[in-house]
Structure formats: C-alpha cells, structure tokens
N, CA and C atoms of all chains as a GROMACS GRO file, in nm:
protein
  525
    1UNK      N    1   9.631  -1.176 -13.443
    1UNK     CA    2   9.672  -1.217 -13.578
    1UNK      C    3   9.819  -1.258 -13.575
    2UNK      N    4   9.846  -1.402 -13.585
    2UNK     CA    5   9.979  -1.401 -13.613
    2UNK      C    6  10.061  -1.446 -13.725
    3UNK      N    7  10.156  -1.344 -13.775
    3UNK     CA    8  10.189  -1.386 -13.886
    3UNK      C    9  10.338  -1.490 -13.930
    4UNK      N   10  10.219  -1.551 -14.079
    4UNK     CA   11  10.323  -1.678 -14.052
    4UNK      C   12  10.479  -1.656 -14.115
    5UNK      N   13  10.518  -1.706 -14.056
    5UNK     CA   14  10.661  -1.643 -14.082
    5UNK      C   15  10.767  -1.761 -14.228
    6UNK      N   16  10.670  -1.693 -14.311
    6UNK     CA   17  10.775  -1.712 -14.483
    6UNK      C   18  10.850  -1.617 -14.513
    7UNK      N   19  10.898  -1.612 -14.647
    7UNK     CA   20  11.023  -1.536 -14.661
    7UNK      C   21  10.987  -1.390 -14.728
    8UNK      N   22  10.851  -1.415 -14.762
    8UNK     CA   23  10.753  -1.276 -14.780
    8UNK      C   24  10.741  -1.213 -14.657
    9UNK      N   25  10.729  -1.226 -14.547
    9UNK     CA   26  10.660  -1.154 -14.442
    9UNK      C   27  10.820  -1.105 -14.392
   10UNK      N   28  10.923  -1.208 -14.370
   10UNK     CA   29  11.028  -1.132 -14.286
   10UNK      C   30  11.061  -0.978 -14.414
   11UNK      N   31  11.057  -1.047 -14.485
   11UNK     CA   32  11.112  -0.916 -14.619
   11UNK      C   33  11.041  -0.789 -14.590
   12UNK      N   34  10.883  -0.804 -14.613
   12UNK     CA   35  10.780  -0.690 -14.532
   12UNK      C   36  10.810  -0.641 -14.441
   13UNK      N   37  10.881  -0.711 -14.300
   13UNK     CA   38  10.925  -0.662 -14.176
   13UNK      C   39  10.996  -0.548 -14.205
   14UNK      N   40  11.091  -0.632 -14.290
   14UNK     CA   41  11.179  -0.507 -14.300
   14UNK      C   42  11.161  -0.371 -14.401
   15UNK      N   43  11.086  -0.391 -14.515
   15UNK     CA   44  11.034  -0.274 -14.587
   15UNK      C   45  10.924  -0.183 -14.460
   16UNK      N   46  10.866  -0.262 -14.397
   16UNK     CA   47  10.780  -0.197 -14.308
   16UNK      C   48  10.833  -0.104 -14.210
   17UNK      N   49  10.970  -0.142 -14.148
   17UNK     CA   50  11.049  -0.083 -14.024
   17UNK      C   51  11.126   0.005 -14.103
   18UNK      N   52  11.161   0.051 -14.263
   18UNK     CA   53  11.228   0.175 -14.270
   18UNK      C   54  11.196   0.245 -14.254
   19UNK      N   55  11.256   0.381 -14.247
   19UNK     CA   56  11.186   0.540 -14.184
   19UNK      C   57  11.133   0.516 -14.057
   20UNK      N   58  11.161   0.384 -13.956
   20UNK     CA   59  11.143   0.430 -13.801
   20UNK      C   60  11.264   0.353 -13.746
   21UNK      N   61  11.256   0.405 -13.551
   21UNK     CA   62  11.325   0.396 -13.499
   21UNK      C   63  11.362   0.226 -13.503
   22UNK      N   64  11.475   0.235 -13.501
   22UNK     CA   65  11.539   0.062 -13.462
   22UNK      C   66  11.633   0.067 -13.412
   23UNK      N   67  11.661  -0.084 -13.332
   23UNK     CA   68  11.756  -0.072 -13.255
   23UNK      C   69  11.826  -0.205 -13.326
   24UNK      N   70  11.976  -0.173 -13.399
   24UNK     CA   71  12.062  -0.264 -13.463
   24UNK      C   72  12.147  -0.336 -13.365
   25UNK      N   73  12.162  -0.438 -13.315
   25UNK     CA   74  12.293  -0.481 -13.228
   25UNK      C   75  12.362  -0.570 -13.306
   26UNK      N   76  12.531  -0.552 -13.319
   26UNK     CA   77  12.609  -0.680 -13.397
   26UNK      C   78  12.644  -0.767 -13.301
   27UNK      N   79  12.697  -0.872 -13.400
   27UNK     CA   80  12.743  -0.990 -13.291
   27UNK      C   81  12.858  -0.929 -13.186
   28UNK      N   82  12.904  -0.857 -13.249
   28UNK     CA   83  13.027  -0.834 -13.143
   28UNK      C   84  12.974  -0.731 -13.022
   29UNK      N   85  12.862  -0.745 -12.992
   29UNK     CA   86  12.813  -0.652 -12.913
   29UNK      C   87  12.782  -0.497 -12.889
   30UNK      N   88  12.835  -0.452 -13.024
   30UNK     CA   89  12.778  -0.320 -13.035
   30UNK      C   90  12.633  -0.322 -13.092
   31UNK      N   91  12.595  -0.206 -13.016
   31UNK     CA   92  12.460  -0.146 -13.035
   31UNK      C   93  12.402  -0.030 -13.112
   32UNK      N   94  12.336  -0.023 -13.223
   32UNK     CA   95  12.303   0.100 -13.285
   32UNK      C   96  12.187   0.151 -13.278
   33UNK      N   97  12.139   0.247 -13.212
   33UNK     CA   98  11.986   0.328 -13.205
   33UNK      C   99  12.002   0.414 -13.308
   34UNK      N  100  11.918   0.412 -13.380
   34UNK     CA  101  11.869   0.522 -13.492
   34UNK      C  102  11.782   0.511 -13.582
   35UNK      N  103  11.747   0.573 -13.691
   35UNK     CA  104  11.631   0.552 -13.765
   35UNK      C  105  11.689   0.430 -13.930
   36UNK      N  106  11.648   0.319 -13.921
   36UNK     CA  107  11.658   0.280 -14.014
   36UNK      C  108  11.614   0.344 -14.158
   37UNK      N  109  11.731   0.412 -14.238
   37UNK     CA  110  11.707   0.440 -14.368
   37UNK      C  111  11.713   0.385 -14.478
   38UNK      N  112  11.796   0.280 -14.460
   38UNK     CA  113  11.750   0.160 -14.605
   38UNK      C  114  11.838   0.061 -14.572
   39UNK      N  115  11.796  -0.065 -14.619
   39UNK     CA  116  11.871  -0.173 -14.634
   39UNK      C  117  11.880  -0.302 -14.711
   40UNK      N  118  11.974  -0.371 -14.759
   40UNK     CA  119  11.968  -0.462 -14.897
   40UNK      C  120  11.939  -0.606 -14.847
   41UNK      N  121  11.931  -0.640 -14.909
   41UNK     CA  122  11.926  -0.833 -14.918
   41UNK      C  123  11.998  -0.900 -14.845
   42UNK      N  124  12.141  -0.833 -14.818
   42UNK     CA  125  12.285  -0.890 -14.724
   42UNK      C  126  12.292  -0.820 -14.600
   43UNK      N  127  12.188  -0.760 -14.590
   43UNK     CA  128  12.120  -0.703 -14.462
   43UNK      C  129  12.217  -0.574 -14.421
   44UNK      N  130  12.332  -0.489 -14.544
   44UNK     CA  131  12.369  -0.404 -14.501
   44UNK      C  132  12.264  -0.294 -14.482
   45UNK      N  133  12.316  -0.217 -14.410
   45UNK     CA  134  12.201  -0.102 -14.340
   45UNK      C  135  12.283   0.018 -14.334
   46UNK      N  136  12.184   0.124 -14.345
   46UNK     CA  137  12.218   0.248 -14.343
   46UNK      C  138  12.145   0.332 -14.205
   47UNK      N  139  12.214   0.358 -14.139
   47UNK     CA  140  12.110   0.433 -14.024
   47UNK      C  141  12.164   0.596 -14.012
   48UNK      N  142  12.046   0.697 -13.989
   48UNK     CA  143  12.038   0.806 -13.946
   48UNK      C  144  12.038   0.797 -13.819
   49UNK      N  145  12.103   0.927 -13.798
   49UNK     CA  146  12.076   1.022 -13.654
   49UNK      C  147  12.116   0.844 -13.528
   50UNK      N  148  12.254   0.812 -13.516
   50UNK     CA  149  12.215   0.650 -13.445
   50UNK      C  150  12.335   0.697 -13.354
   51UNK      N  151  12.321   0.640 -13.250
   51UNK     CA  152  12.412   0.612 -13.084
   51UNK      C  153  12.442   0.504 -13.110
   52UNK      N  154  12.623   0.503 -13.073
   52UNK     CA  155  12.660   0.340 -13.103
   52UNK      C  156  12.686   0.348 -12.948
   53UNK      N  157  12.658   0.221 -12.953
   53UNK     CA  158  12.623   0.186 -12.763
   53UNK      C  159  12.689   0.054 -12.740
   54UNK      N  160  12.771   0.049 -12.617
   54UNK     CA  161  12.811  -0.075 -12.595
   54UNK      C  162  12.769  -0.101 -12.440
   55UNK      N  163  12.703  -0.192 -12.409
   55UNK     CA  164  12.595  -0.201 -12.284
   55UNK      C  165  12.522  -0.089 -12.304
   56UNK      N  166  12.524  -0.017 -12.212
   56UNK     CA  167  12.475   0.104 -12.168
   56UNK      C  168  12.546   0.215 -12.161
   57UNK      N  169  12.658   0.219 -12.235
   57UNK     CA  170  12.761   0.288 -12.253
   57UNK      C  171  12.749   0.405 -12.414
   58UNK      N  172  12.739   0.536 -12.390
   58UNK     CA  173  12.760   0.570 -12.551
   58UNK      C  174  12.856   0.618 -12.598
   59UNK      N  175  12.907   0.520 -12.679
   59UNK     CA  176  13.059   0.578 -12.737
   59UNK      C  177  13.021   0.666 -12.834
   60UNK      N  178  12.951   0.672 -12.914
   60UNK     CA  179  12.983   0.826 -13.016
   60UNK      C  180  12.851   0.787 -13.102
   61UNK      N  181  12.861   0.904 -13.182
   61UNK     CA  182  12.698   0.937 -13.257
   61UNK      C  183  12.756   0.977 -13.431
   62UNK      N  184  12.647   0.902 -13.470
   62UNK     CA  185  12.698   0.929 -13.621
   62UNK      C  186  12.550   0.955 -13.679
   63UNK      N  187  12.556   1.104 -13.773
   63UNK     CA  188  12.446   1.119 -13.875
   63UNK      C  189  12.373   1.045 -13.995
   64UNK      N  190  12.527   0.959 -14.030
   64UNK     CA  191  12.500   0.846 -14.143
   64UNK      C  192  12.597   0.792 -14.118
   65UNK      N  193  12.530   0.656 -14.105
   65UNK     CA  194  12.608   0.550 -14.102
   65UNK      C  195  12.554   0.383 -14.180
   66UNK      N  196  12.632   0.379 -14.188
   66UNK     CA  197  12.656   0.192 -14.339
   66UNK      C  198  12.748   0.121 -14.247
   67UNK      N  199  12.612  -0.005 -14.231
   67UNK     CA  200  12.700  -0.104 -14.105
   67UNK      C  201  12.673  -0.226 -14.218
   68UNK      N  202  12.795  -0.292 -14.245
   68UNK     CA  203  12.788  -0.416 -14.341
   68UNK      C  204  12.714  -0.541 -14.268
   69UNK      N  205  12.660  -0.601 -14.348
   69UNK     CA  206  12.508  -0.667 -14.308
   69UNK      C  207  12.544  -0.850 -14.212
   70UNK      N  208  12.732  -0.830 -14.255
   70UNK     CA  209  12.713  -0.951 -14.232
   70UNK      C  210  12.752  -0.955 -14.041
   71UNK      N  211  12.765  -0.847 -13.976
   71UNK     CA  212  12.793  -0.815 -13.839
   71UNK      C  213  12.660  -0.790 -13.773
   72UNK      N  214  12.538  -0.807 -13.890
   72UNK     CA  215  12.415  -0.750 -13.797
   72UNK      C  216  12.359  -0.903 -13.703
   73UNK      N  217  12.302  -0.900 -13.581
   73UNK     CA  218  12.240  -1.023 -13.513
   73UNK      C  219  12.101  -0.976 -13.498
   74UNK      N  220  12.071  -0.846 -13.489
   74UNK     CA  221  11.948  -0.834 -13.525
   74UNK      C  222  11.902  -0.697 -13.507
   75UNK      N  223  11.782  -0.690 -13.575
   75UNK     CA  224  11.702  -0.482 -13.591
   75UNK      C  225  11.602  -0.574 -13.501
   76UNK      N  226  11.579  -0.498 -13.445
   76UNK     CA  227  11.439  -0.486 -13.404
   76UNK      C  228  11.371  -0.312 -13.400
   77UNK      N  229  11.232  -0.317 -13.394
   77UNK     CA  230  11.200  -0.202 -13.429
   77UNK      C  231  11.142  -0.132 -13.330
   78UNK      N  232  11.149  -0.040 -13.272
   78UNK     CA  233  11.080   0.056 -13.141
   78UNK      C  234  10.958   0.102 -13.146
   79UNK      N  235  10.604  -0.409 -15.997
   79UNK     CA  236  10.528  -0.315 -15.915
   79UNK      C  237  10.601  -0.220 -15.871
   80UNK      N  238  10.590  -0.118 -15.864
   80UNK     CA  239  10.648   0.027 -15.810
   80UNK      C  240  10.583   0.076 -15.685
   81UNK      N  241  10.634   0.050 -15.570
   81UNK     CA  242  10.546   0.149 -15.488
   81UNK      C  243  10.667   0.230 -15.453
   82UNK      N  244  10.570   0.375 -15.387
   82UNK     CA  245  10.642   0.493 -15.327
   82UNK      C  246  10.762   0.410 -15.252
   83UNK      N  247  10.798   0.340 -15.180
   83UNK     CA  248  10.906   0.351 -15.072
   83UNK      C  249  11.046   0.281 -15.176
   84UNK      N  250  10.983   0.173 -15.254
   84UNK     CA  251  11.129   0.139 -15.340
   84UNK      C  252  11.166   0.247 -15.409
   85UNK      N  253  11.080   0.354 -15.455
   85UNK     CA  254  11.129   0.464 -15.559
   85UNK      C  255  11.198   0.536 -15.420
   86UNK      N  256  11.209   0.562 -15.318
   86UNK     CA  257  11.257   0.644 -15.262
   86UNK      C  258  11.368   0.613 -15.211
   87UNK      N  259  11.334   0.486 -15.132
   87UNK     CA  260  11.452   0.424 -15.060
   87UNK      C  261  11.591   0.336 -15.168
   88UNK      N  262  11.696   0.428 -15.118
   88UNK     CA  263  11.810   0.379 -15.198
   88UNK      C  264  11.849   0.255 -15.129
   89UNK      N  265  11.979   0.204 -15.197
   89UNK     CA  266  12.043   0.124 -15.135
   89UNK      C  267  12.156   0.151 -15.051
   90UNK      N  268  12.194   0.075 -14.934
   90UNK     CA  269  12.248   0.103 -14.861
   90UNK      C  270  12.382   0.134 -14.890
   91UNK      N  271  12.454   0.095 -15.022
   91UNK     CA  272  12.596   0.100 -15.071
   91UNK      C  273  12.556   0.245 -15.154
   92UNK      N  274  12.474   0.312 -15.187
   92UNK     CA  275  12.471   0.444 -15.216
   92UNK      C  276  12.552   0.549 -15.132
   93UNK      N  277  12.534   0.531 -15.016
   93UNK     CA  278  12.564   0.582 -14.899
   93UNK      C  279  12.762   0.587 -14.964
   94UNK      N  280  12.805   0.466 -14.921
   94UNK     CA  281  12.967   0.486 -14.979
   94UNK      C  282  12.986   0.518 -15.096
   95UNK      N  283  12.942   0.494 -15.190
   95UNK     CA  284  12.917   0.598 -15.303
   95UNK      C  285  12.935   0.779 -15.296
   96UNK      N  286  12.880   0.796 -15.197
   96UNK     CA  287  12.832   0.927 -15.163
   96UNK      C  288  13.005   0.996 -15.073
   97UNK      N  289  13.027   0.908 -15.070
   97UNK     CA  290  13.189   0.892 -14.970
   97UNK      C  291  13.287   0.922 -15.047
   98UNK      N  292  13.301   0.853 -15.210
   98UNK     CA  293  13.418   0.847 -15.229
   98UNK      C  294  13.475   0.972 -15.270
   99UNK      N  295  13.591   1.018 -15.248
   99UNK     CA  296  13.693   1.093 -15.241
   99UNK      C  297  13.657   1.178 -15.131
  100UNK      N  298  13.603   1.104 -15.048
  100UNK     CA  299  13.609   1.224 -14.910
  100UNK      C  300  13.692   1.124 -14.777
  101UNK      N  301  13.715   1.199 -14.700
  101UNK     CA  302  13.762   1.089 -14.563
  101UNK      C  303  13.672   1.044 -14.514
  102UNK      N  304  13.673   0.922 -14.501
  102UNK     CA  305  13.599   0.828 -14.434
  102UNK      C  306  13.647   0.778 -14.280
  103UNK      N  307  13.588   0.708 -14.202
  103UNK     CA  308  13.556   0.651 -14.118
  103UNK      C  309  13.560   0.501 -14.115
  104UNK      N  310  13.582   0.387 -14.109
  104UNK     CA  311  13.554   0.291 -14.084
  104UNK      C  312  13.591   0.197 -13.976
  105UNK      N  313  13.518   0.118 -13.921
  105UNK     CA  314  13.556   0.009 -13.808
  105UNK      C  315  13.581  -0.130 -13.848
  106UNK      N  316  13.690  -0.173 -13.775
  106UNK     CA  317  13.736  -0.246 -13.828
  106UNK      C  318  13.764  -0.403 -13.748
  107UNK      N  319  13.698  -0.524 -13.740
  107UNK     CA  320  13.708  -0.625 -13.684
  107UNK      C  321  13.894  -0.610 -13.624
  108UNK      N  322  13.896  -0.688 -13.464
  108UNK     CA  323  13.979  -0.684 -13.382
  108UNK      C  324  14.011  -0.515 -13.362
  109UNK      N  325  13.904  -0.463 -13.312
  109UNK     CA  326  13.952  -0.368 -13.226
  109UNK      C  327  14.005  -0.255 -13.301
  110UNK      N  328  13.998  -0.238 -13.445
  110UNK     CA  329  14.061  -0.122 -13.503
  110UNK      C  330  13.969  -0.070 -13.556
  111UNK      N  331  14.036   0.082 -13.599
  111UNK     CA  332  13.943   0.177 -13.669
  111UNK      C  333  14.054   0.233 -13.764
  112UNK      N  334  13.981   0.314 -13.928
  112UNK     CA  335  14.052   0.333 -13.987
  112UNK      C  336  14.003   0.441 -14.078
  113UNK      N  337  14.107   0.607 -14.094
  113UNK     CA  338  14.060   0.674 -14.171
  113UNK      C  339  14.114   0.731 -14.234
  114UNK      N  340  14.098   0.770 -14.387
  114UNK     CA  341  14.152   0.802 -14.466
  114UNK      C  342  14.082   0.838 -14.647
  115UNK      N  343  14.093   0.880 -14.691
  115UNK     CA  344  14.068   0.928 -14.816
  115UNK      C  345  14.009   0.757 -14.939
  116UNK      N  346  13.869   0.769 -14.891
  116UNK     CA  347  13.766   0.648 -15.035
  116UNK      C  348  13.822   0.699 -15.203
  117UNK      N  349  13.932   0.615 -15.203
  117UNK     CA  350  13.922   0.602 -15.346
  117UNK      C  351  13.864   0.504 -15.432
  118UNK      N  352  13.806   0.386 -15.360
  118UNK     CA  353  13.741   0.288 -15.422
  118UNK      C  354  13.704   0.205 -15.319
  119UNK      N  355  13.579   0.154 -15.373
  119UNK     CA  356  13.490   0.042 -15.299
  119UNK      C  357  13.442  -0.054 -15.357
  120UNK      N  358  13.385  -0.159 -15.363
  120UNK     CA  359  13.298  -0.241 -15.413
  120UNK      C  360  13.190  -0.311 -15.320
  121UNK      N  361  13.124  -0.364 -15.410
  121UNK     CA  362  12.977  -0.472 -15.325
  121UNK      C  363  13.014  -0.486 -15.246
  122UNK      N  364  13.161  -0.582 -15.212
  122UNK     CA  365  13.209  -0.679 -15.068
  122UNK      C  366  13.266  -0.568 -14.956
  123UNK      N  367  13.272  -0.454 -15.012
  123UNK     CA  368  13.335  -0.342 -14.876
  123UNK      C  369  13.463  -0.373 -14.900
  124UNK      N  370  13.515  -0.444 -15.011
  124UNK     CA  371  13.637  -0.430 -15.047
  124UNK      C  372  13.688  -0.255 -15.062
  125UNK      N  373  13.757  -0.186 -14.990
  125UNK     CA  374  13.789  -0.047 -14.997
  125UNK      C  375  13.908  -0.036 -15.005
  126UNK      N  376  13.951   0.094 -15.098
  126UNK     CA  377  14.106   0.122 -15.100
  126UNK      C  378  14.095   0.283 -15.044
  127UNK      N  379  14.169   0.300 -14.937
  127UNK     CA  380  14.181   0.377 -14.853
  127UNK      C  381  14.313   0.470 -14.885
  128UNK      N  382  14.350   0.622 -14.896
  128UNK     CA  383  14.454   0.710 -14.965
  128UNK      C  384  14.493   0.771 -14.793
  129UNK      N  385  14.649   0.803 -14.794
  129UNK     CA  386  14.671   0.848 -14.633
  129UNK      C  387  14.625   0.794 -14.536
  130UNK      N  388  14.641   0.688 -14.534
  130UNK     CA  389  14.506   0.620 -14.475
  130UNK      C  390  14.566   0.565 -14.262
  131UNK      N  391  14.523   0.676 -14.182
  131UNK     CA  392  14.570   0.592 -14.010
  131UNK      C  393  14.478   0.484 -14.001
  132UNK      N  394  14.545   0.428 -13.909
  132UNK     CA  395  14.516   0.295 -13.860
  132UNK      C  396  14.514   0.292 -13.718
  133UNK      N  397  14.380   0.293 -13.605
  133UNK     CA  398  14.390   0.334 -13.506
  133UNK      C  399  14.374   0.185 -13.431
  134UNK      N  400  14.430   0.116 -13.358
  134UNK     CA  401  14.470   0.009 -13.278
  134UNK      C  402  14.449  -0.001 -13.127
  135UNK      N  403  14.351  -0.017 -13.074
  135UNK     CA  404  14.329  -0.025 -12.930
  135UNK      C  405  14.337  -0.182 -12.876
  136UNK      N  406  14.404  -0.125 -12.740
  136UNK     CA  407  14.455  -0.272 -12.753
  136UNK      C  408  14.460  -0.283 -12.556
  137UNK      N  409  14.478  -0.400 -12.468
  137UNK     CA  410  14.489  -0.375 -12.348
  137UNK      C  411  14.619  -0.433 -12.290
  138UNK      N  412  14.715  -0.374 -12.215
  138UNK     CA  413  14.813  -0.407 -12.190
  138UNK      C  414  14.800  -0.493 -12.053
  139UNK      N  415  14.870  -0.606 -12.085
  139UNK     CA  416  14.875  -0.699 -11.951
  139UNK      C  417  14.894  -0.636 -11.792
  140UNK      N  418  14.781  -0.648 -11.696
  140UNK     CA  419  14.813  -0.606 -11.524
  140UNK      C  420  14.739  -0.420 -11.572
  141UNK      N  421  14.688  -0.435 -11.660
  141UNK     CA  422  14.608  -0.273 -11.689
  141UNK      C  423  14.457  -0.262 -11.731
  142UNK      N  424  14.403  -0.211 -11.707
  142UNK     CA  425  14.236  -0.189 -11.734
  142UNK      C  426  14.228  -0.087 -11.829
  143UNK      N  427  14.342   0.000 -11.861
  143UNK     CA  428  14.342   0.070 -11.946
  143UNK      C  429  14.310   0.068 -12.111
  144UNK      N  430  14.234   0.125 -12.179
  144UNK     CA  431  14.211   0.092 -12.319
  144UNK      C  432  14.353   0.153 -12.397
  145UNK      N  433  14.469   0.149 -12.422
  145UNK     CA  434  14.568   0.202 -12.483
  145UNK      C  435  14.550   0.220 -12.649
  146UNK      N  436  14.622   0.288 -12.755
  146UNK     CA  437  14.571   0.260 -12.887
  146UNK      C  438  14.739   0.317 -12.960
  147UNK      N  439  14.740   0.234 -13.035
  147UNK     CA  440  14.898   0.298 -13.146
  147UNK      C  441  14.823   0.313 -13.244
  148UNK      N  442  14.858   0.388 -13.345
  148UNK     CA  443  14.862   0.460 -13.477
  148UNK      C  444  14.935   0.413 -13.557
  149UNK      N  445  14.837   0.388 -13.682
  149UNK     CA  446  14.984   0.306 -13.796
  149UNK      C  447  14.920   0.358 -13.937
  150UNK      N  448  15.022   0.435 -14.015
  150UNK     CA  449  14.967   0.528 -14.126
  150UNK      C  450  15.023   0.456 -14.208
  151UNK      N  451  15.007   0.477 -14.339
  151UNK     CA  452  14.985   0.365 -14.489
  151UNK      C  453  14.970   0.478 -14.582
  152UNK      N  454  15.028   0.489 -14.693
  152UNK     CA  455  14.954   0.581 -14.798
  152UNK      C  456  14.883   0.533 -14.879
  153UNK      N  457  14.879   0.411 -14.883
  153UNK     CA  458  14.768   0.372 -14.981
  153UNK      C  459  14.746   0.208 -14.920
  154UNK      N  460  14.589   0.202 -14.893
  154UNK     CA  461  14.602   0.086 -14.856
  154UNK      C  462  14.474  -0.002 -14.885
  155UNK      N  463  14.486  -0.132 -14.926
  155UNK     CA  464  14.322  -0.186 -14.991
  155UNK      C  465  14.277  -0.315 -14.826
  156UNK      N  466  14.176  -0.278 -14.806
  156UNK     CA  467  14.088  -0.375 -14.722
  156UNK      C  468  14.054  -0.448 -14.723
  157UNK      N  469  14.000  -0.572 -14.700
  157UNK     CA  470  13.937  -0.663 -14.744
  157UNK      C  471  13.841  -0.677 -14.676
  158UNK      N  472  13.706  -0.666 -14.782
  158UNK     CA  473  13.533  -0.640 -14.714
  158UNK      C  474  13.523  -0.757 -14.559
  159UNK      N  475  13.527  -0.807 -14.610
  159UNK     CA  476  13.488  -0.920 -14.509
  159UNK      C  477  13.556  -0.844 -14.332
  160UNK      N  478  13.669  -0.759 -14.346
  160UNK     CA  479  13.668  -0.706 -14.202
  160UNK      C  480  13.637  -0.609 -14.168
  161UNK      N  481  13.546  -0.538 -14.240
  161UNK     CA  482  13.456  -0.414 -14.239
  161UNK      C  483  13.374  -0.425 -14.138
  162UNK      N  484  13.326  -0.350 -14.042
  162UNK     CA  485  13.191  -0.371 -14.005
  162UNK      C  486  13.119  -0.210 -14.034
  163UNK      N  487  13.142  -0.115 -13.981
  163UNK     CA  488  13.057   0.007 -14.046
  163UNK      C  489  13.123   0.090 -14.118
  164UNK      N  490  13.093   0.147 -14.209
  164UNK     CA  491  13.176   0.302 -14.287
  164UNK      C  492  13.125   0.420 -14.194
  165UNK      N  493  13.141   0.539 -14.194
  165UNK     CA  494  13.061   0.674 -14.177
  165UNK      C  495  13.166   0.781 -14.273
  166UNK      N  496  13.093   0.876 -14.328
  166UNK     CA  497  13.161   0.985 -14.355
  166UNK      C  498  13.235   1.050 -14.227
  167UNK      N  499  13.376   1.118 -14.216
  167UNK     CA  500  13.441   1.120 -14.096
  167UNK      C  501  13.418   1.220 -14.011
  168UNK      N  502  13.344   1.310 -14.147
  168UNK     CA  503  13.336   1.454 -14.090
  168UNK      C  504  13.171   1.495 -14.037
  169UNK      N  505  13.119   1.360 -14.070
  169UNK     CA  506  13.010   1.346 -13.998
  169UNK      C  507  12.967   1.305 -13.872
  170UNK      N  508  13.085   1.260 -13.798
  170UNK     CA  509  13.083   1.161 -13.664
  170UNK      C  510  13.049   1.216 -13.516
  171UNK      N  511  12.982   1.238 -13.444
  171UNK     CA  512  12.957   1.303 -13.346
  171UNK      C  513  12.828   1.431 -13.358
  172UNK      N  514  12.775   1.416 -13.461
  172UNK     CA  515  12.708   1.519 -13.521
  172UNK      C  516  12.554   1.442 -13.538
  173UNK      N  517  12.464   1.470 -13.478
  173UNK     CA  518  12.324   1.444 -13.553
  173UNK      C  519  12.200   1.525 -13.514
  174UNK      N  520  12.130   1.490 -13.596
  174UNK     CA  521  12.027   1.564 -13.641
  174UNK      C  522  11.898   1.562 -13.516
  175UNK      N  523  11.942   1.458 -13.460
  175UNK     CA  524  11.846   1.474 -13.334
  175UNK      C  525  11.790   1.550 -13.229
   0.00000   0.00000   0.00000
C-alpha cells in the first residue's frame, strides 16, 4: 500500500509518530533520539527522555526538551 | 472532531510556558549556549532572559581544542529566529530512561 503523499497524509505522519521513538536531526547536524511528545504546524517539537548526538558522539541528555521547528531537517520514526 | 490524542497532546510552546520564571537552558545558533532566568517568551522564541551567561565555544587558530568564554548580561532579549532548542536547566542530563 503506498501512500499518496498530500498534505493530509504527511500531517497523519506526524499525529501518528507522537508517543514513539524518533529520531530528530537539525540542519546543523545535531541529532535528537527520544520520544516525540508533541509538535505544531512550524514543526516545533517537544521531545522526552532524548540524547543529543553529534555523529556518534553523545553530548548530553535532556528529559524535556523544545527544539524550534525551523532547525528541524527531519523526524523520522523508529 | 475531537479525538483522544488532540485532547491530550499539548502544544509544543506549552513546554516554555511551563519554564517561565525558572532557569532555562537554551542553544543558540553560532556555537553558543545560554542560561538564565524566562521572564518572557513569545510564538517566535523571541525570549527575555534575567542574569542571564552566555557560554561561547569557539576554536583557536593551530588548536583542536574546543575553548569557551563566558559573557553575563542582566537582562537580556533574544531574537527567536537564533533559537534552536530551550530545556528547563535543571533538567539537563537527567532522564527517565
């Protein structure tokens, strides 16, 4: 089944991927693992329990964190 | 339509909401970080920051070293656009995992 990609389905993507694991990377190359807990229209995001990672590197861990939407390049979901 | 997850799931600017008048955390485009006391925010991450350090990492020419200066402000306003994450400060290194 593949779905066609309108502006309904990416929106679903993302109501669908809160409350699980995702992996956020910004343009500037940081990396965020954690559980997506909510996010708006301007694609800011809120993540639980997340490793900010640069390569393979972990610089530090945050319980809650609000990454402004316009640094995100992309969630993908685990 | 109402389903369960919009009634549950807030918005992500709740979160700084939840911040203000505590020390915050934030990162800051070119290499800085910055923390100090949320006295105000808006939509754009426009923030005004109270006592607020200013942590500066930076690399010195013929060095591999990450070096960083400190630059304190007592009151100081941001402009959203060089925001990239908030965290509560006293939350940082800490999770639930």
């Amino acid at each position: 089944m593949s779905a066609v990609p309108t502006s309904a389905s990416t929106s679903n993507f993302l109501s669908d991927i809160t409350n699980s694991s995702v992996i956020v990377k910004l343009n500037n190359g940081f990396e965020y693992h954690g559980v997506l807990s909510s996010i708006d229209g301007f694609m800011n995001i809120v993540l639980e329990n997340s490793i900010e990672m640069v390569g393979s590197k972990e610089i530090r861990k945050y319980n809650e964190l609000f990454v402004r939407g316009n640094n995100v390049m992309y969630i993908a979901s685990q | 339509m109402v389903d369960e997850k919009s009634v549950s799931a807030s918005e992500p600017l709740d979160l700084i909401r939840l911040c203000l008048d505590e020390q915050i955390f934030v990162k800051l485009r070119g290499n800085r970080e910055m923390t100090g006391k949320l006295h105000a925010y808006d939509s754009h991450c426009n923030i005004v920051l109270g006592d607020a350090t200013e942590t500066i990492y930076y690399l010195e020419s013929g060095s591999e070293d990450v070096k960083s200066r400190k630059e304190k402000s007592e009151l100081v306003f941001v402009r959203g656009d060089s925001v990239m994450s908030i965290a509560d400060a006293s939350n940082i290194g800490k999770t639930n995992a």
